[in-house]
C-alpha positions in Angstrom: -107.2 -207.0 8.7 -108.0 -205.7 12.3 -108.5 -201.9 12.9 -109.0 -200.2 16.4 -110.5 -197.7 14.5 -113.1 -199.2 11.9 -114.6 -202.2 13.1 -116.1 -203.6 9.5 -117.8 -206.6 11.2 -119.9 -204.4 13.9 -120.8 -202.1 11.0 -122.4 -204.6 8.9 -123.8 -206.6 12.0 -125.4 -203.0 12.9 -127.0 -202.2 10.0 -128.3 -206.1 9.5 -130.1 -205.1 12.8 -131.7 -202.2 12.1 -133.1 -204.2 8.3 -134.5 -206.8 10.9 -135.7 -204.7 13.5 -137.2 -202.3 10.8 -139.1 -205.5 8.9 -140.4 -206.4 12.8 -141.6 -202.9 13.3 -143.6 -203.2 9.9 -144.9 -207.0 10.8 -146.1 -206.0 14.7 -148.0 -203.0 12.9 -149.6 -205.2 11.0 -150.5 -207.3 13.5 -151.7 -204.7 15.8 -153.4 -203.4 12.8 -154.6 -206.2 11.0 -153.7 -204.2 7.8 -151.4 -205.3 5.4 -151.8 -201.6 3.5 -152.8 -199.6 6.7 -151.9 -195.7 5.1 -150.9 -194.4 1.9 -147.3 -194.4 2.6 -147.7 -198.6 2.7 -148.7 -199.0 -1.0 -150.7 -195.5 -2.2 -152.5 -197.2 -5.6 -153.7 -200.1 -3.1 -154.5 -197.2 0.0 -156.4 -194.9 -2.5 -158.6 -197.9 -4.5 -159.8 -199.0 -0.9 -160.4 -195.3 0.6 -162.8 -194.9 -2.5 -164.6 -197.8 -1.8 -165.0 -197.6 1.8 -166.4 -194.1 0.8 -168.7 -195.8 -1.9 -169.7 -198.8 0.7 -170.8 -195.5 3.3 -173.2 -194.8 0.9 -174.3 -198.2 0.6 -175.2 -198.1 4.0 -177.2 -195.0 3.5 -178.9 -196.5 0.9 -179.9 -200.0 3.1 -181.3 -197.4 5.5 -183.3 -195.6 3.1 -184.7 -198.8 1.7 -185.4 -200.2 4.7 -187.6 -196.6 6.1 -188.9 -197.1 2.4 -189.8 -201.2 3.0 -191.1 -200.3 6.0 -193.9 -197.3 4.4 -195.0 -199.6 1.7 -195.2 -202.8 4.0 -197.6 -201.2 6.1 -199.5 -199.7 3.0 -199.8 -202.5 2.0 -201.1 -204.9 5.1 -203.8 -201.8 5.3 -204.9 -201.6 1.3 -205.2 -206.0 1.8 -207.6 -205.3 4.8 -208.6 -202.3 3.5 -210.5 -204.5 0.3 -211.7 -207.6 2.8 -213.9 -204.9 5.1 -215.0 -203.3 1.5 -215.8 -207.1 0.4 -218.1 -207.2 3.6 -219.9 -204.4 3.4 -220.5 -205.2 -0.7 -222.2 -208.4 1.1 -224.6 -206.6 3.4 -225.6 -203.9 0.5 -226.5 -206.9 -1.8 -228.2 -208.5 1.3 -230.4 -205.5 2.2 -231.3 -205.1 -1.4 -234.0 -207.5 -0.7 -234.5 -207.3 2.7 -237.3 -205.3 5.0 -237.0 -202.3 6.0 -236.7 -203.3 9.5 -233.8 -205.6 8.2 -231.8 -202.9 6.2 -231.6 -201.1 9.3 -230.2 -203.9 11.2 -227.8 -204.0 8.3 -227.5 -200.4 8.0 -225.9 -200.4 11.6 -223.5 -203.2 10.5 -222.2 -201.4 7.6 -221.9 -198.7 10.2 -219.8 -200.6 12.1 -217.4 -201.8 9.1 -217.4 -198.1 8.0 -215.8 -197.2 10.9 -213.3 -200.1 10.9 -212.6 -199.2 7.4 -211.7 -195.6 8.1 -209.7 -196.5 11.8 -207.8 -199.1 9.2 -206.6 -196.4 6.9 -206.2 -194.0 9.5 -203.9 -196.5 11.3 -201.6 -197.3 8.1 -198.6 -194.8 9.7 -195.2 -195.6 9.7 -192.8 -192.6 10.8 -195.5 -190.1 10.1 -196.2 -191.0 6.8 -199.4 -192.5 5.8 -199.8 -193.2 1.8 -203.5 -194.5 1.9 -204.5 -190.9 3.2 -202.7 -188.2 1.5 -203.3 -184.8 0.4 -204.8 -184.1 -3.5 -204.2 -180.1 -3.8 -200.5 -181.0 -2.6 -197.9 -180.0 -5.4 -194.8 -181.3 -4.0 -195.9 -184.6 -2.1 -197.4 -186.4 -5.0 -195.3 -189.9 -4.5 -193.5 -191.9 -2.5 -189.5 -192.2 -3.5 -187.5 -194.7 -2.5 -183.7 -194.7 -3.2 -182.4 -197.7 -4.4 -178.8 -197.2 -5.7 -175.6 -195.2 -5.0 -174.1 -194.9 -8.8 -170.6 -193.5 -9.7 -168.8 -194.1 -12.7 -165.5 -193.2 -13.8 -165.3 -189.7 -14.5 -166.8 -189.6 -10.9 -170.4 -188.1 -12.1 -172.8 -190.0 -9.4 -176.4 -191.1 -9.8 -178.9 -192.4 -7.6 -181.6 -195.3 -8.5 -185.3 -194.5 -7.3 -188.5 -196.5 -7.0 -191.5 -193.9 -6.9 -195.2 -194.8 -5.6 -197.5 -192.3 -6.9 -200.4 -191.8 -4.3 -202.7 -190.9 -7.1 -203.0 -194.7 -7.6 -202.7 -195.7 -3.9 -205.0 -193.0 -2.2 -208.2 -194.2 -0.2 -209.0 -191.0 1.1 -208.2 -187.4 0.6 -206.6 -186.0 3.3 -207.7 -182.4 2.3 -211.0 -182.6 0.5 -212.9 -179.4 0.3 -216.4 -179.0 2.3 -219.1 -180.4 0.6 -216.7 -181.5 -2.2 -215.9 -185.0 -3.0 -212.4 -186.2 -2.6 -210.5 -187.9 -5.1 -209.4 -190.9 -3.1 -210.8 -194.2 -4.0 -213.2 -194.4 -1.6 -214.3 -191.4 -1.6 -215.5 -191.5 -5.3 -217.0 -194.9 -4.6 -218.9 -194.0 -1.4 -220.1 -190.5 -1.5 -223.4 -190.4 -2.2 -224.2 -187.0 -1.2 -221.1 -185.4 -1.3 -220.7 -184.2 1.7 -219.4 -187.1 4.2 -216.3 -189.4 3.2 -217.8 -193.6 2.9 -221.2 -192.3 3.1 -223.1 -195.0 2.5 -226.7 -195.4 3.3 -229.1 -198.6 2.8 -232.3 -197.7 4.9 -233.4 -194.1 6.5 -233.2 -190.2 5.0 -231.4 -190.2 1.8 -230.8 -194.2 1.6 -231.3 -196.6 -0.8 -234.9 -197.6 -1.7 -235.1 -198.6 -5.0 -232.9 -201.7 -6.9 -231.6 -199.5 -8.9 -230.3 -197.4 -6.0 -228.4 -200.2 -4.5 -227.7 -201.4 -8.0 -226.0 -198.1 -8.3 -224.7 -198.8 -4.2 -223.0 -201.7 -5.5 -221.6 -200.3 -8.9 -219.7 -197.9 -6.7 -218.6 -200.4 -4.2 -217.2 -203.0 -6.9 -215.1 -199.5 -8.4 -213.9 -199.4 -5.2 -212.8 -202.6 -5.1 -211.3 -202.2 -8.6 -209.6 -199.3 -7.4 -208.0 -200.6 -4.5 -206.8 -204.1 -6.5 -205.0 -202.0 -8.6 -203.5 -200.2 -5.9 -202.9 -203.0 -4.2 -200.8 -204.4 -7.4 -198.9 -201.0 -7.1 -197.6 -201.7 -3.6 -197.1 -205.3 -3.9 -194.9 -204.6 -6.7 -192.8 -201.9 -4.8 -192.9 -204.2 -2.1 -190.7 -207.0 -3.9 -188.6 -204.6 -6.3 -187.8 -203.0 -2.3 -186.8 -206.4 -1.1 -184.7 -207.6 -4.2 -182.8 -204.1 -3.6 -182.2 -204.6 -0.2 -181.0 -208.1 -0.4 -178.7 -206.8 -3.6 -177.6 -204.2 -1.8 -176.8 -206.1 1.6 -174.8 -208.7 -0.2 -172.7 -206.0 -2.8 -171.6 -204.4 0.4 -170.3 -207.2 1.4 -168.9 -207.7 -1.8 -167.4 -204.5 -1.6 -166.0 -205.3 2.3 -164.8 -208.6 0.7 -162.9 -206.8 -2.2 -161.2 -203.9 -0.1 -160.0 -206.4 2.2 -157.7 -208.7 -0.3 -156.1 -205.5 -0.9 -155.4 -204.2 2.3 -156.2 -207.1 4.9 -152.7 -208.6 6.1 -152.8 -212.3 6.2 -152.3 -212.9 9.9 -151.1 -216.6 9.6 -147.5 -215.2 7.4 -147.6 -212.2 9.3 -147.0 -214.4 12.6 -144.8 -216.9 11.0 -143.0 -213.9 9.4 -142.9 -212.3 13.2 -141.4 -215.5 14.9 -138.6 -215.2 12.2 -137.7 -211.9 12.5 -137.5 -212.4 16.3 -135.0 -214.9 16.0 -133.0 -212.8 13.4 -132.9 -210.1 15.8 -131.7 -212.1 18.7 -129.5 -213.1 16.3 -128.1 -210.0 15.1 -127.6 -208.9 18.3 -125.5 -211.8 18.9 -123.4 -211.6 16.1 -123.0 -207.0 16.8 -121.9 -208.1 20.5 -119.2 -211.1 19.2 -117.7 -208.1 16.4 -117.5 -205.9 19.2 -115.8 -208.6 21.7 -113.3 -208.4 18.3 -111.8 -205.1 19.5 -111.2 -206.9 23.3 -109.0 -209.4 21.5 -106.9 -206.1 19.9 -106.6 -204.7 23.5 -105.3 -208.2 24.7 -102.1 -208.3 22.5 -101.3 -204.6 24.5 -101.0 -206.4 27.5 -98.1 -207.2 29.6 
């Protein structure tokens, strides 16, 4: 039946239009967006899993950053405490050498261990890295006892969140203390080892006023120096072993963020191969659909037609 005042056929050509122009409105976003779930209002269970893990992966990143300032502290500890224990190593060489040397000799010597002194202490003093300096640190200091190094970002279900540490104690690592008292000796390594009149960090004397004469004062020279060198192994250990758990962290962390990128993105990433397929249909449909609402409205023409004389 034909009506001049319902047109059936444009009605249902209309609203076929507007499905298909709706359906390419939601393809070109995702297009434009490259997101298959781009707001809540697209899928909320899929929008609100990857909002939370973007917000966890944020904190990843904090953490790569905290471990790589961390890597960064303890790598340069380290290089210092390695050459730190090959100057000691020389200068335990040129006490055992002017043990039985002439006293015109130990002075040579004296003024060579001078010389590695001085290297020894513009070593430490040069182990900074963004103001921190672990191999000179401060004994009477109650709150900066150790290096910590976040690791970890942990939440779990309830949503109660932790966070992983790795903790260098300078008692273990310190050469020299930053704030020995006058006259005192400090409680750094080297300052135990080399003090012999308490007065003067690395004092160490093998010839002239208060040196060593005897073999059992250089006996006693060298008993300090191999502590030393005992000492600074086993803080050398300490920071090696930071130094690789710091690595393995970063590298986990690096790759679970991109884990965590990976997984958010098969849940809202919109597969831009259908997506253009899908676009080239709906193109056609709508050209289509236009088509088909212009020949149901060409139907009412035909109506007018038969009014004709």
């Amino acid at each position: 039946m034909s009506s001049i005042l319902t047109n059936a056929a444009a009605l249902t050509a209309l609203q076929s239009l507007n499905a298909t122009n709706k359906n390419l409105t939601v393809t070109q976003g995702r297009i434009a967006t490259g997101m298959r779930v781009a707001e809540a209002a697209d899928n909320a269970a899929y929008w609100s899993i990857a909002t939370t893990m973007r917000s966890d992966n944020k904190a990843n990143s904090v953490v790569q950053d905290a471990l790589g300032l961390g890597a960064g502290k303890v790598d340069t500890a380290y290089t210092a405490m390695n050459k730190a224990i090959d100057v000691v190593d020389q200068i335990k060489q040129k006490v055992l050498l002017a043990k039985t040397s002439s006293a015109a000799d130990r002075e040579r010597i004296q003024t060579e261990i001078g010389n590695l002194q001085s290297q020894l202490k513009d070593n430490i003093a040069g182990a900074n890295y963004a103001g921190s300096n672990l191999l000179k640190t401060d004994s009477t200091s109650t709150t900066d006892t150790k290096l910590t190094v976040m690791t970890s970002y942990n939440r779990d279900s309830a949503g109660k969140v932790t966070t992983g540490t790795i903790d260098v104690d300078f008692t273990n690592i310190r050469l020299i203390d930053s704030n020995a008292a006058t006259g005192a000796v400090g409680t750094g390594i080297l300052d135990k080892a080399f003090s012999t009149g308490g007065a003067s960090t690395l004092d160490l004397k093998v010839s002239g006023t208060g040196g060593a004469s005897t073999a059992g004062d250089f006996d006693a020279l060298l008993t300090g120096i191999e502590a030393a060198l005992k000492g600074m192994a086993t803080g050398a250990a300490e920071l090696g072993a930071a130094k690789a758990r710091i690595d393995m962290q970063k590298d986990f962390v690096s790759k679970l963020s991109d884990s965590i990128d990976r997984g958010v993105g098969q849940l809202v990433d919109a597969d831009m191969n259908k997506e253009s397929t899908r676009l080239q249909a709906l193109q056609v449909q709508q050209q289509l659909g236009i088509q088909a609402l212009s020949i149901a409205n060409g139907s009412s023409q035909q109506i007018l037609s038969l009014f004709r004389g």
